[in-house]
C-alpha positions as CSV (number, residue, x, y, z in Angstrom):
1,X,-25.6,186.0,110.3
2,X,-28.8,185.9,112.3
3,X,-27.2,183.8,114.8
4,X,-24.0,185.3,115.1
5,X,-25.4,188.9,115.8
6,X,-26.4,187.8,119.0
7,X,-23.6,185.9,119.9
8,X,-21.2,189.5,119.3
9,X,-23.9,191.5,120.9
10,X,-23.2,190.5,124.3
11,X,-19.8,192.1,124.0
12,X,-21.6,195.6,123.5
13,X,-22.6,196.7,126.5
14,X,-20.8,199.6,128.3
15,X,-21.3,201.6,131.2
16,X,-20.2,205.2,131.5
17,X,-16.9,206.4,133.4
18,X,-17.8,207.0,137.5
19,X,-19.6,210.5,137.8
20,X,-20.1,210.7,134.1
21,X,-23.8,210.5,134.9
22,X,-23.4,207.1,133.1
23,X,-22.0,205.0,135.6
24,X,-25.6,203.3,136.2
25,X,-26.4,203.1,132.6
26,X,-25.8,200.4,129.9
27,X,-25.4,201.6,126.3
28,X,-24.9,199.3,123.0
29,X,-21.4,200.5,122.3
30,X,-18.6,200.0,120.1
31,X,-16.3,198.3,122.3
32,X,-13.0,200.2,120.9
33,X,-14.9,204.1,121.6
34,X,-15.8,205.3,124.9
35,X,-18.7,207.1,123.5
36,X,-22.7,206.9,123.4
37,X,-23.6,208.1,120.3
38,X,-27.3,209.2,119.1
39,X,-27.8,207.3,116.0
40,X,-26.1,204.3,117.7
41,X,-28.8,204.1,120.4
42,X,-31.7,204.8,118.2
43,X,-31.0,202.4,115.6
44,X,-29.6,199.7,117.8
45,X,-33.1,199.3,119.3
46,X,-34.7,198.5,116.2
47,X,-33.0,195.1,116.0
48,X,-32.4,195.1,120.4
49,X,-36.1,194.9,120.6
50,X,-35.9,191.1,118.9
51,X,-33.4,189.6,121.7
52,X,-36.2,188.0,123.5
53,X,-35.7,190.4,126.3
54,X,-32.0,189.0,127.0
55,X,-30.9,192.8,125.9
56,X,-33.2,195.7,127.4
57,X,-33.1,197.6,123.7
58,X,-34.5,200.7,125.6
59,X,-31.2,201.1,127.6
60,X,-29.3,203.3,125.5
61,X,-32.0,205.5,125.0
62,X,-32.2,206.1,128.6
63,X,-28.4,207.1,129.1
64,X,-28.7,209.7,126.4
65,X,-32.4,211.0,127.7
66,X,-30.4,210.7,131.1
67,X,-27.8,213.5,129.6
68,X,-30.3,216.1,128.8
69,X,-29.7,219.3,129.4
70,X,-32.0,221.9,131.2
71,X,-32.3,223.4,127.6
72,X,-33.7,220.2,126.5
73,X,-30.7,219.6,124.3
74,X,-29.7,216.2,123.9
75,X,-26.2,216.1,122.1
76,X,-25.5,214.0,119.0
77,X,-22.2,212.1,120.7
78,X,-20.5,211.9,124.5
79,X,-17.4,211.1,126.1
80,X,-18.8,208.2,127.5
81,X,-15.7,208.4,130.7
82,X,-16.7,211.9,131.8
83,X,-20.5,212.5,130.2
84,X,-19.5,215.8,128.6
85,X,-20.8,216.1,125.1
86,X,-18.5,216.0,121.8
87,X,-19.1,219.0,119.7
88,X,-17.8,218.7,116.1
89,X,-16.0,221.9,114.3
90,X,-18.7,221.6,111.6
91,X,-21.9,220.9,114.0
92,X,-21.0,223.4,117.2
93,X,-24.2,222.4,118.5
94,X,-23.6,218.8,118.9
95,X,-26.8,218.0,116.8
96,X,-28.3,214.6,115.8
97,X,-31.0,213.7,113.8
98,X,-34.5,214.1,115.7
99,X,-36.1,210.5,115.5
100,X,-36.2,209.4,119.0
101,X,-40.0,209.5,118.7
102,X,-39.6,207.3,115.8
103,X,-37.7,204.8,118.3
104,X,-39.7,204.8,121.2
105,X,-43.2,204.2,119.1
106,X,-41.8,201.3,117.7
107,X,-40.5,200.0,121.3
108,X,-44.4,200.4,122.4
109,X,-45.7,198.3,119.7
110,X,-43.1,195.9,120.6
111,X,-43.6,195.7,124.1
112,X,-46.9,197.6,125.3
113,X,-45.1,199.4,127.6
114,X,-47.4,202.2,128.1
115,X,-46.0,203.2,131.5
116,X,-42.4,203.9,129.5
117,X,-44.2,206.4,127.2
118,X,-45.5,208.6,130.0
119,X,-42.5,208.8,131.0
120,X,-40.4,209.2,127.7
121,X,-43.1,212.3,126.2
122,X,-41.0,215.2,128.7
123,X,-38.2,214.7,128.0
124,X,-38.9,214.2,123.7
125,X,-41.3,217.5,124.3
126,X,-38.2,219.4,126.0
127,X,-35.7,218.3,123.5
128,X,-38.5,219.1,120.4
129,X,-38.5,222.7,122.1
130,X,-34.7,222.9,122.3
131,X,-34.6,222.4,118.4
132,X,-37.1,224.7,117.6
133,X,-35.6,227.4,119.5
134,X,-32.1,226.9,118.3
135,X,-32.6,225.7,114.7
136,X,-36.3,226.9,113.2
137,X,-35.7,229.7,110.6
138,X,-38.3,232.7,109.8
139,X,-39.6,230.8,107.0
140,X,-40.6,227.4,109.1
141,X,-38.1,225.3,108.1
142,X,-34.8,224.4,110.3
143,X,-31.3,225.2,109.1
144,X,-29.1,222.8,110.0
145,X,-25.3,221.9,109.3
146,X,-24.8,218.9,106.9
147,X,-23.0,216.6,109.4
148,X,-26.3,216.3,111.7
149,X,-28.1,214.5,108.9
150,X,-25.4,211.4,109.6
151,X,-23.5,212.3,106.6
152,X,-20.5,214.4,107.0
153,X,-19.0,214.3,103.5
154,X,-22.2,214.5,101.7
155,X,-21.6,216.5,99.0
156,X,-24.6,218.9,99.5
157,X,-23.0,222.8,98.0
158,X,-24.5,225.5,99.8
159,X,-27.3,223.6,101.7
160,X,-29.0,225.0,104.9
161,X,-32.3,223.5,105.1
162,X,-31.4,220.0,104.3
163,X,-34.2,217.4,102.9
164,X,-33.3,214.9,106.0
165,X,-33.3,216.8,108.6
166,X,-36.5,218.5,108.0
167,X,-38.6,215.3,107.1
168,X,-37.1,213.7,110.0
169,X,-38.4,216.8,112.2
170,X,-42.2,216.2,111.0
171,X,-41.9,212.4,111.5
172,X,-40.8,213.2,114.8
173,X,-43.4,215.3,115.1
174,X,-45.9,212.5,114.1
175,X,-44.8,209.9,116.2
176,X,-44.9,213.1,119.2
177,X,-48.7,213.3,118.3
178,X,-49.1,209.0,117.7
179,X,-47.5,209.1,121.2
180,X,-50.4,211.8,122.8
181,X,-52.8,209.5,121.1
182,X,-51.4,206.3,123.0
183,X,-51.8,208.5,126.4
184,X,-55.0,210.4,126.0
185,X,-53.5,213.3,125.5
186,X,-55.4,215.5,123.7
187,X,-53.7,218.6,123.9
188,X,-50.0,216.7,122.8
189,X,-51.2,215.3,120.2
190,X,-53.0,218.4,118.2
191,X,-50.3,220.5,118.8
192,X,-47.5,218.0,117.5
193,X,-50.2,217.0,114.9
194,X,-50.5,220.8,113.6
195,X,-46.5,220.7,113.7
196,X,-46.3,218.0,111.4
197,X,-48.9,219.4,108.8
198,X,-47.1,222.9,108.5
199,X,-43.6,221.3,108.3
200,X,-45.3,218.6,105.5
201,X,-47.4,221.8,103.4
202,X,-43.4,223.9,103.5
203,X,-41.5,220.9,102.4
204,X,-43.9,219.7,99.7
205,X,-43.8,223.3,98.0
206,X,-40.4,224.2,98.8
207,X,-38.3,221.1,98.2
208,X,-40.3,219.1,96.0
209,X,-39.1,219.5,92.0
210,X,-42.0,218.2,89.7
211,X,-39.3,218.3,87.3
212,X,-36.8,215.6,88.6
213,X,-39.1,214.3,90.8
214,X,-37.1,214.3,93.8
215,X,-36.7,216.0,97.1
216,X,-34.0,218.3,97.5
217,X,-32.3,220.6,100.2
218,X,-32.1,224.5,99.9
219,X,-29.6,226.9,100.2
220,X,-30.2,230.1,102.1
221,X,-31.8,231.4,100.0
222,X,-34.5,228.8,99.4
223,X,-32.8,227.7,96.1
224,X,-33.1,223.7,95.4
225,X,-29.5,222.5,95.7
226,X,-29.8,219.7,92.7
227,X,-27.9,216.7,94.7
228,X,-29.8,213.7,94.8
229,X,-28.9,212.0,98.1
230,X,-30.2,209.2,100.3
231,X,-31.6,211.7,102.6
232,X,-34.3,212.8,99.9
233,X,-36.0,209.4,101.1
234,X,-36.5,210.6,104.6
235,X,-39.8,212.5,103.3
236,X,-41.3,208.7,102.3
237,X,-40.6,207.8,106.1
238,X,-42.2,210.9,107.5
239,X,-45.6,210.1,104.8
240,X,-44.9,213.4,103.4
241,X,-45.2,213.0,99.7
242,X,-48.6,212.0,97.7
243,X,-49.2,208.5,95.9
244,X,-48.1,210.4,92.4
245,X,-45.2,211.8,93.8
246,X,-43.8,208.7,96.0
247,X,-44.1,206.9,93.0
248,X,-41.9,209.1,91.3
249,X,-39.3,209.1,94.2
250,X,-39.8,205.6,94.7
251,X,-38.9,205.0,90.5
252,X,-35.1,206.2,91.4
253,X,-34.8,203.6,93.6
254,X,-35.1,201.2,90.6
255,X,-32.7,203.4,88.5
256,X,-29.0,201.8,88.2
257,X,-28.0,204.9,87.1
258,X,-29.4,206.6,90.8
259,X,-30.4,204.4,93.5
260,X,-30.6,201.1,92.0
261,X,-27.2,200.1,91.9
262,X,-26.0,196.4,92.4
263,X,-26.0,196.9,96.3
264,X,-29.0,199.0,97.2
265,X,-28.8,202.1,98.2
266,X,-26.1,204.2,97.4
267,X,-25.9,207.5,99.7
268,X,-24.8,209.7,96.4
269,X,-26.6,209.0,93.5
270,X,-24.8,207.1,91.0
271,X,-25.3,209.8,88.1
272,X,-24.0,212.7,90.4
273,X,-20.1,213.7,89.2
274,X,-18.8,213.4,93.2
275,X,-20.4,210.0,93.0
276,X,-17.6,206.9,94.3
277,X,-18.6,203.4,93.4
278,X,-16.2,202.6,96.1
279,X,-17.9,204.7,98.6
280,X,-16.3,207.5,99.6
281,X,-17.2,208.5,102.7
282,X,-21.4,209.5,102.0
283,X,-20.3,209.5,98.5
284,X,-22.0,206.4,97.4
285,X,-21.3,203.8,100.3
286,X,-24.1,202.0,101.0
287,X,-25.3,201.9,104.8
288,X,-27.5,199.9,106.7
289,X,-28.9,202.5,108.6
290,X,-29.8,204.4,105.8
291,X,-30.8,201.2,104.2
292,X,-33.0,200.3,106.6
293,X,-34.9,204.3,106.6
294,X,-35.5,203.4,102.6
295,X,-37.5,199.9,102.7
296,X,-39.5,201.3,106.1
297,X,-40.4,204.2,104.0
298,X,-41.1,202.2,101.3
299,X,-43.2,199.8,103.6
300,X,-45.5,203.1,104.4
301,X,-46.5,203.0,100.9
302,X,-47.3,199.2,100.6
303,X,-44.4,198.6,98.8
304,X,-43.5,195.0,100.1
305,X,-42.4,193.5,97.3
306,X,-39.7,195.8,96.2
307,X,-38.6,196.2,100.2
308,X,-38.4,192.4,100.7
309,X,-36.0,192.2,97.1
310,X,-33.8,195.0,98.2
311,X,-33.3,193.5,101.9
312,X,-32.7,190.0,100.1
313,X,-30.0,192.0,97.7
314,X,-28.6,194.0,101.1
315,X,-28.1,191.0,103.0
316,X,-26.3,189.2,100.0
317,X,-23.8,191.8,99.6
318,X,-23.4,191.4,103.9
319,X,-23.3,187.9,103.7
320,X,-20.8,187.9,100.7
321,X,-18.5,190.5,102.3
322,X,-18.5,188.7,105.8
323,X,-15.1,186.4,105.0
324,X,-13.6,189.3,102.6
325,X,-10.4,191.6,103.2
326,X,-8.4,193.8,101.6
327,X,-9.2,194.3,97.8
328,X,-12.3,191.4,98.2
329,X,-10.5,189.7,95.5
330,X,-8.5,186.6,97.2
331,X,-9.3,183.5,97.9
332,X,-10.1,182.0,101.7
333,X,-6.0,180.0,101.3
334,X,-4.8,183.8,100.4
335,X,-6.5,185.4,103.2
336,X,-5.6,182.3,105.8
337,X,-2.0,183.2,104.6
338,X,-2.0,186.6,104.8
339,X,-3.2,186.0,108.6
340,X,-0.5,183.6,109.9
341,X,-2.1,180.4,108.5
342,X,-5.8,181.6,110.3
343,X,-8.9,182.5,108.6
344,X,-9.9,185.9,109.9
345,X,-13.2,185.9,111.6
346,X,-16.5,187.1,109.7
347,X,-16.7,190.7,109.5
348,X,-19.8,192.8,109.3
349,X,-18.8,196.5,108.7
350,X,-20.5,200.3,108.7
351,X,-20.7,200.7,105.1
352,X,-20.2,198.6,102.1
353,X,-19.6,199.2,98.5
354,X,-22.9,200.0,95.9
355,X,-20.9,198.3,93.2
356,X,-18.9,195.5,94.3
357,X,-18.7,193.4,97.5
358,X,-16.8,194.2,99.8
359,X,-16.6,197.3,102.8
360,X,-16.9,200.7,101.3
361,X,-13.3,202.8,100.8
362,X,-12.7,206.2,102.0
363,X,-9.7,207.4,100.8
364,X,-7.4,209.2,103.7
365,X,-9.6,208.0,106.5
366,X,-8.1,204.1,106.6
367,X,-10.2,203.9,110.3
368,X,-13.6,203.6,108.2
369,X,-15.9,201.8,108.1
370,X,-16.2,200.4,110.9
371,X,-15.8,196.2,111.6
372,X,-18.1,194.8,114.3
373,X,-20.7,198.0,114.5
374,X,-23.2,195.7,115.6
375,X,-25.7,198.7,116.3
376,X,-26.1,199.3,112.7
377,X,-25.0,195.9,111.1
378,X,-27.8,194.2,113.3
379,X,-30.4,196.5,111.4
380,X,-29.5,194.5,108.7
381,X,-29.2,191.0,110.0
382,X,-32.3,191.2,112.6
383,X,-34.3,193.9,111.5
384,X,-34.7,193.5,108.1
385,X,-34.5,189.3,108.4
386,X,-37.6,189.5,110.3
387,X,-39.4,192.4,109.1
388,X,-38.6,191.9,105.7
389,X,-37.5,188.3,104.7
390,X,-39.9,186.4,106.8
391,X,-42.0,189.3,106.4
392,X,-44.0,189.5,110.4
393,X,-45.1,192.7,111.7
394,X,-45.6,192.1,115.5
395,X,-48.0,195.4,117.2
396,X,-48.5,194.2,121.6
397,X,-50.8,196.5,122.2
398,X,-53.0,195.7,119.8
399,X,-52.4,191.7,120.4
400,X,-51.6,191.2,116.1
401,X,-49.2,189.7,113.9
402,X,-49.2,190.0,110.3
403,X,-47.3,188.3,107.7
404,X,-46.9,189.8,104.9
405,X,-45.2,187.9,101.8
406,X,-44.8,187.8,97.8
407,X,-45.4,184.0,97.7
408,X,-45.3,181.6,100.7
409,X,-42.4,179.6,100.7
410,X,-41.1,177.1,103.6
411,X,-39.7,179.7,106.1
412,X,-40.9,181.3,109.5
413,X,-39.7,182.2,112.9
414,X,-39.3,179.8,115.7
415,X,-39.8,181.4,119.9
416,X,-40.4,184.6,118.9
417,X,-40.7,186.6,122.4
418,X,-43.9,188.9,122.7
419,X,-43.7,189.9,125.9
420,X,-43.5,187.0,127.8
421,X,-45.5,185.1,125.0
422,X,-43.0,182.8,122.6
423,X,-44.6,183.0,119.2
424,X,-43.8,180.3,116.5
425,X,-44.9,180.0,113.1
426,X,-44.3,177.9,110.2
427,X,-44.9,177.8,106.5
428,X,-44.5,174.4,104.9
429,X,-46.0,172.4,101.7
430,X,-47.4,169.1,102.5
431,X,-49.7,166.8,100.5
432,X,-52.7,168.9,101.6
433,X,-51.4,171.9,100.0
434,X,-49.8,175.1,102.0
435,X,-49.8,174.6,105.4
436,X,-48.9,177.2,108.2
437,X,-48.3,175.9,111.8
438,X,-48.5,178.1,114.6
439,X,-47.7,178.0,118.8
440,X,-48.5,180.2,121.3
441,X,-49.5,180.8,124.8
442,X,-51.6,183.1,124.4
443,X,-54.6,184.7,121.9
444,X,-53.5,186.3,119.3
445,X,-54.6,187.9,115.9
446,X,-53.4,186.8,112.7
447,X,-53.2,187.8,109.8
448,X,-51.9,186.0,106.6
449,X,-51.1,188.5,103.4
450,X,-49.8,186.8,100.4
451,X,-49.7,189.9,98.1
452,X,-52.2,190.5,95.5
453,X,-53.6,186.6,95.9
454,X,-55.1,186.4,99.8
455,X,-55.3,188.1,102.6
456,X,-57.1,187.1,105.6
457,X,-57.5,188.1,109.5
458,X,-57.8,185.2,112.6
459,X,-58.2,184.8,115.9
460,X,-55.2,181.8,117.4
461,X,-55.7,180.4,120.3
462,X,-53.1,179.3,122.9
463,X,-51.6,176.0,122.3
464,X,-50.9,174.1,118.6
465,X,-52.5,175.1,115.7
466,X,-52.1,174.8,112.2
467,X,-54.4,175.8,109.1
468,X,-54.3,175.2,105.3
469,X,-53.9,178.1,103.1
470,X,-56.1,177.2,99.9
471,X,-59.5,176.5,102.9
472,X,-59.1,179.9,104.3
C-alpha cells in the first residue's frame, strides 16, 4: 500500500486554468475534478511531507494561500479552470475548517523551514481575522453551518456552534501562537495564545456534559444538541479537555456500541437512531481524515498504544477493501469476470464501512466515495504507517527522532529523507538480544521508547551504528 501510494501520486498534480491565478501553481488533485479543495491540501501534506522531497507537500497550500482575498478569506473549494471560489447552498460563505496552522507547524518540524513560516504567519493572521469578523458570535463562540466541519449530512438537529469547528479554531489558534514562538514573536504569540485560552474556558463549560462525557455542539440557543459525532474528538486535538475528562472521551472510542466499531471510527455513533453501518454519507462511514484527527489527538494524551491498534485495525479494513467491488462479497474469479476476464486494479476509496469491509454506501449519491483520493487515502497508508506502525516522530529543527513502540519487533524504516539527511533504522533480534541498527549522515538525537519498559535519549553519529537494547 506503502509503495503503491507513491507510484499513484505522481498522477496528482494539477495546475490551475490560464488566468485562474493557478496557472503557476501545483495542487495534489483529484485527477477527474478541476478543483483545489481546502481539506485536500491540508491533509495531503501530512503524508506529502514523507516523499523524500520528490513531491513539494507545501504546494497546494500555497495555491489556496495564493487565492486569498483582500478580506483574508480563503474559500473552502475553487474552480480550479477559472480560480473563482465554489460557494455551497448550505455554506454561502464558502467556509472550511481552520487548521492551516495545524499544517504548516507540522511542515516546520519536518523540514526546518523557518524562512516558510515568516512568510506563511500574514496570510494565516488575515484569514484568522476574516473568521472572526464573519463567524464569532456575542457569546465567543463561532456559529457555523454544518457542511464546513467536512460533514455535510451529519445529522447535527439545530446546531450552530458546532464542537468541530470551534476546537479546530483554538487549535488553530495554538499552533498561530507555537508559530510566534518559532519567530520571536512576542506580540503573535500572546495574543493568539489569549485566543486559545478564552475559546478553551467557553468550550469546556458550554459543551462539555459531565453526564455523557462527551462534547457536544449547541443550538442557538446554547442548548447541547445530544449527537455524538466524530467531530466531538476535535477538542482532544486542540488539548482542550483535562486528563479526567479525555479519559472519559477517549472510553467511547473503545465502546462497540459508539466509536469502537469493527473499523474504527465511525463519524455517527453507532448507538445514534440515524446511525448506517453501511455509511451513509457522515452517518457512520469511517474516513481517513477523520481517522487520522482521532489517533493524533489521542497521541497528545500519550495514548500510543491504543493509536498504534486502531491504525493497525484502519489499515486492515484498507488493505482488505483494496481488491473489493460491488457488494465485497465475490471472489477475485467473480470479479475478473465481471471485468471482461481482468482483475480490476486495487482501489483505495474516501470512506469505508465501520462494520464490514468494503467502501462506505450512500444511498442516492452512487458518485461517493471516492476511488483513488490519494490526498486522504495516503493519510492512511503514509501517515499513519510511519507515525503509527513503525511508531518514529521526526522534529528538524530540533535535530530528534523518537520511536515510540508497544514491544519492539523486527520492523523500521529504510532512507528516510530529513532534509537532505537519509535516515535508516532497524530493529532486529540476534543472538545478542534486541538489536537496533541505525545510518545517517549526520548527528542526530535518538530516542528509543518501548512503553512502560524503557525509554532512553542518544546522541548518533554520522555513519553505521548499531546498539543493543537490554545494555542501554
Amino acid at each position: 500500500m506503502y509503495d503503491r501510494t507513491w507510484a499513484w501520486a505522481a498522477d496528482c498534480w494539477a495546475s490551475g486554468g490560464p488566468k485562474s491565478g493557478l496557472e503557476k501553481a501545483k495542487y495534489f488533485s483529484y485527477p477527474p475534478e478541476p478543483a483545489v479543495d481546502l481539506m485536500e491540501q491540508v491533509f495531503s501534506s501530512f503524508f506529502l511531507v514523507y516523499s523524500n522531497r520528490i513531491y513539494a507537500a507545501s504546494s497546494g497550500l500555497d495555491a489556496l494561500y495564493a487565492l486569498q482575498e483582500e478580506s483574508g478569506a480563503i474559500r473552502s473549494r475553487y474552480d480550479a479552470t477559472t480560480g473563482k471560489p465554489i460557494f455551497p447552498a448550505d455554506n454561502p460563505e464558502g467556509l472550511g475548517l481552520p487548521i492551516f496552522a495545524w499544517a504548516e507547524y507540522n511542515l516546520y518540524h519536518k523540514t526546518a523551514n523557518k524562512k516558510r513560516v515568516k512568510e506563511v504567519m500574514p496570510v494565516l493572521q488575515k484569514h484568522w481575522a476574516w473568521v472572526e469578523a464573519t463567524f464569532k458570535r456575542e457569546n465567543g463562540l463561532y456559529g457555523v453551518p454544518v457542511s464546513a466541519t467536512g460533514m455535510e449530512n451529519s445529522p447535527r438537529g439545530g446546531a450552530l456552534y458546532l464542537a468541530d469547528f470551534n476546537a479546530a479554531m483554538a487549535m488553530n489558534a495554538l499552533y498561530l501562537s507555537a508559530m510566534g514562538d518559532i519567530l520571536n514573536d512576542k506580540e503573535a504569540s500572546f495574543q493568539f495564545k489569549r485566543s486559545y485560552f478564552s475559546l478553551k474556558t467557553r468550550i469546556n463549560s458550554l459543551m462539555w456534559s459531565s453526564e455523557d462525557g462527551f462534547y457536544y455542539d449547541l443550538d442557538k440557543d446554547e442548548k447541547q444538541v445530544k449527537t455524538k459525532t466524530v467531530g466531538g474528538y476535535w477538542p482532544l486535538l486542540a488539548e482542550i479537555p483535562n486528563e479526567d475528562r479525555a479519559e472519559r472521551l477517549i472510553a467511547h472510542l473503545k465502546d462497540p456500541k459508539a466509536f469502537g466499531t469493527e473499523h474504527p471510527f465511525p463519524t455517527l455513533a453507532a448507538d445514534h437512531p440515524d446511525y448506517d453501518k453501511r455509511g451513509g454519507g457522515y452517518r457512520g462511514s469511517v474516513l481517513p481524515t477523520f481517522t487520522y484527527m482521532v489517533i493524533k489527538g489521542l497521541e497528545k494524551y500519550n495514548q500510543y498504544e491504543l493509536a498504534r491498534d486502531c491504525a493497525i485495525r484502519h489499515l486492515y479494513f484498507v488493505l482488505d477493501s483494496m481488491h473489493q467491488n460491488g457488494n465485497g462479497e465475490e471472489d477475485a474469479e467473480e470479479r475478473a469476470e465481471r471485468h471482461g476476464g481482468k482483475e480490476q486494479r486495487p482501489t483505495i476509496w474516501e470512506a469505508y464501512q465501520p462494520q464490514g469491509e468494503g467502501k462506505a454506501v450512500w444511498p442516492g449519491r452512487p458518485e461517493w466515495p471516492r476511488p483513488q483520493l490519494l490526498a486522504y487515502a495516503g493519510l492512511s497508508t503514509v501517515a499513519l504507517m510511519i507515525e503509527n506502525i513503525v511508531g518514529l516522530y521526526i522534529s528538524l529543527p530540533r535535530k530528534t527522532v523518537d520511536w515510540i513502540i508497544p514491544n519492539l519487533e523486527i520492523m523500521g524504516i529504510e532512507n528516510l529523507s530529513l532534509k537532505r539527511n537519509l535516515v535508516t533504522i532497524l530493529s532486529n533480534k540476534s543472538g545478542r538480544g534486541w538489536e537496533i541498527h541505525m545510518e545517517s549522515e549526520k548527528l542526530y538525537y535518538f530516542t528509543i521508547n518501548v512503553l512502560g519498559k524503557k525509554k532512553k535519549t542518544l546522541p548518533i553519529p554520522s555513519g553505521k551504528c548499531s546498539m543493543l537494547i537490554d545494555k542501554i
